[in-house]
C-alpha positions, 0 to 999 in steps of 0.5 A: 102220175107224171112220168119221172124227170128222166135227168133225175133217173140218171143221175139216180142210178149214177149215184146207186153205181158210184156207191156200189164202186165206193163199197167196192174200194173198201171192201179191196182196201179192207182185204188188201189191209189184211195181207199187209198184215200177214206179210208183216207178221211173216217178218216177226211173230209168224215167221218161226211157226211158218217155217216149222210148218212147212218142214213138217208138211215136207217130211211127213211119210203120210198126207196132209189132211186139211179140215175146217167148217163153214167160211173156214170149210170152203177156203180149206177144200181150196187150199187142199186142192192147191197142195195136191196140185203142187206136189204135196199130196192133200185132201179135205175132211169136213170137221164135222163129218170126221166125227161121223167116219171120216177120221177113218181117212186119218192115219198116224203118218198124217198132218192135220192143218186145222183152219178156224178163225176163233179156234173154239169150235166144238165140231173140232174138238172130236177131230183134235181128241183123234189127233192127240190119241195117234200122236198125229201132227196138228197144224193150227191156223187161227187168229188166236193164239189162246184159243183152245184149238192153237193150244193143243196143236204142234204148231200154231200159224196165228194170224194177225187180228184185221177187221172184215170188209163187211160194215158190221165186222161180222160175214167172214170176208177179211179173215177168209182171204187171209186164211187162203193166202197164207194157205197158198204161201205154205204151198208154194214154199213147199213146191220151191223147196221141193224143186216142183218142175212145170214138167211135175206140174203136168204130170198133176194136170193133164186136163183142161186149159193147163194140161193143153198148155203143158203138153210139149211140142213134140205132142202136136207137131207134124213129122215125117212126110208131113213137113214141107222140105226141099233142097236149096238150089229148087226152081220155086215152081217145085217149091210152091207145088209143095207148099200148096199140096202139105197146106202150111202155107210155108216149105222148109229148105234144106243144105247138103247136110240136112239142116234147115237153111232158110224158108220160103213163106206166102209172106216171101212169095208176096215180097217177090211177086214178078214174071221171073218168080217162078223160074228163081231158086229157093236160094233168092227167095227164103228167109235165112235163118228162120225162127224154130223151135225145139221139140222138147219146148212146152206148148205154152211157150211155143204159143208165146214164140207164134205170137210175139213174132207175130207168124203162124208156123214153127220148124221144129228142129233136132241139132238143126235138122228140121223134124216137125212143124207146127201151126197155129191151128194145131194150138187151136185143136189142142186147146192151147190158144 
């Protein structure tokens, strides 16, 4: 058999490529429908439950407990998860397990946002029975507001009908991302409402690339005799001895009073390269004014300062007085960069 004409392949497999990026448009035009839904609806209908729901979850003395099963399921576990991490404390229990020991997890000081697209079905209706027993509070979030779970509960957060992204309207694409975006809202609203400091959010979130980012700088600078100091008025000769022996690659000058004067820097060296270089004074050499940072300033935002100013190392200072320094290395080890 002869081999198939190679420019037919290609143009096979751009046509199999271009069609996979067309359904790819769709499916983000599709998703993206839905959320200008939940914004418009967030203007008129859904705006007076949203606000109840998001007092009700702030004054609650117990937790927020999120359930729901299958596509609902999955997106609830990361909603739950958003709340914790954000200062409303949450957890996830599977409707379907809440009948078999889990609504022990429950308890009267409680609020119970219950997640299903149809609202009807029947894993639900021992967790609502629960509820309604312990005049617990029930948050419904479905797409009907005549569904026998948005009936029962306190408030209903119902959302606006959008067709899936899937061509037969059936896998739960559309409504899933819609369930988790207003999730995510009703979180947020809380932690705005809350004053939820980035200092709050480390305190959640010690690990990992964001507790790296929220670590401060005073967690990862250089203090002591570790800093490269002298005085203005040194021969350069003294200066780079301590350049080279601390290993930043930098010495920090001092005035009479102990705040940093300037600094001298292997940039400043290059610039001043000659056979008189290492009989001037620190004075004709440094840089004036040098950027620092303080020691209270998260890592995050130190890293922002190195690399937009384009440097590898930071002074930290108190009241002017260097303290610290920091390299970029330091960001490397920790795990901020």
């Amino acid at each position: 058999m002869a081999n198939p004409n190679p420019l037919m392949a290609k143009s096979s497999g751009t046509d199999t490529a271009d069609a996979a990026v067309e359904s790819a448009l769709r499916t983000l035009d599709a998703e993206g429908g839905g959320i200008a839904a939940i914004t418009a609806a967030l203007q008129s209908d859904l705006r007076a439950p949203f606000v109840a729901a998001a007092d009700l979850i702030r004054n609650a003395k117990g937790r927020l407990i999120v359930t729901g099963l299958g596509k609902s399921g999955h997106i609830g576990r990361k909603i739950a998860a958003t709340f914790a991490s954000t200062g409303t404390p949450a957890f996830f229990v599977h409707a379907a397990e809440a009948s078999h020991g889990d609504l022990g997890m429950i308890t009267a000081e409680d609020v119970i946002l219950a997640l299903s697209w149809s609202g009807e079905q029947p894993e639900m209706k021992n967790l609502i029975s629960y509820a309604a027993r312990f005049r617990i509070a029930v948050i419904a979030m479905t797409a009907e507001r005549e569904s026998s779970l948005s009936k029962a509960a306190d408030i209903a957060l119902t959302l606006p009908k959008a067709r899936e992204a899937c061509p037969h309207n059936l896998a739960p694409t559309t409504s899933s991302l819609m369930m988790l975006a207003l999730g995510d809202a009703l979180a947020i609203a809380l932690l705005e409402g809350r004053g939820f400091t980035s200092v709050d959010f480390s305190v959640l979130h010690p690990g990992g690339k964001l507790g790296a980012l929220l670590k401060y700088t005073r967690d990862l600078m250089h203090s002591g005799d570790a800093v490269p100091l002298k005085p203005l008025g040194t021969k350069m000769s003294e200066a780079l001895v301590e350049m080279t022996s601390k290993g930043f690659g930098c010495v920090g000058i001092v005035d009479s009073r102990g705040h940093l004067a300037g600094i001298v820097t292997d940039g400043d060296l290059r610039r001043h390269m000659g056979p008189g270089l290492m009989t001037a004074t620190v004075d004709e050499v440094m840089t004036k004014n040098p950027k620092t940072i303080d020691r209270d300033v998260l890592a995050g935002e130190a890293l922002e300062i190195l690399n937009s100013s384009k440097i590898t190392t930071l002074i930290v200072t108190d009241a002017g007085k260097p303290v610290g320094i920091v390299h970029l290395h330091d960001f490397l080890r920790a795990g901020v960069a």
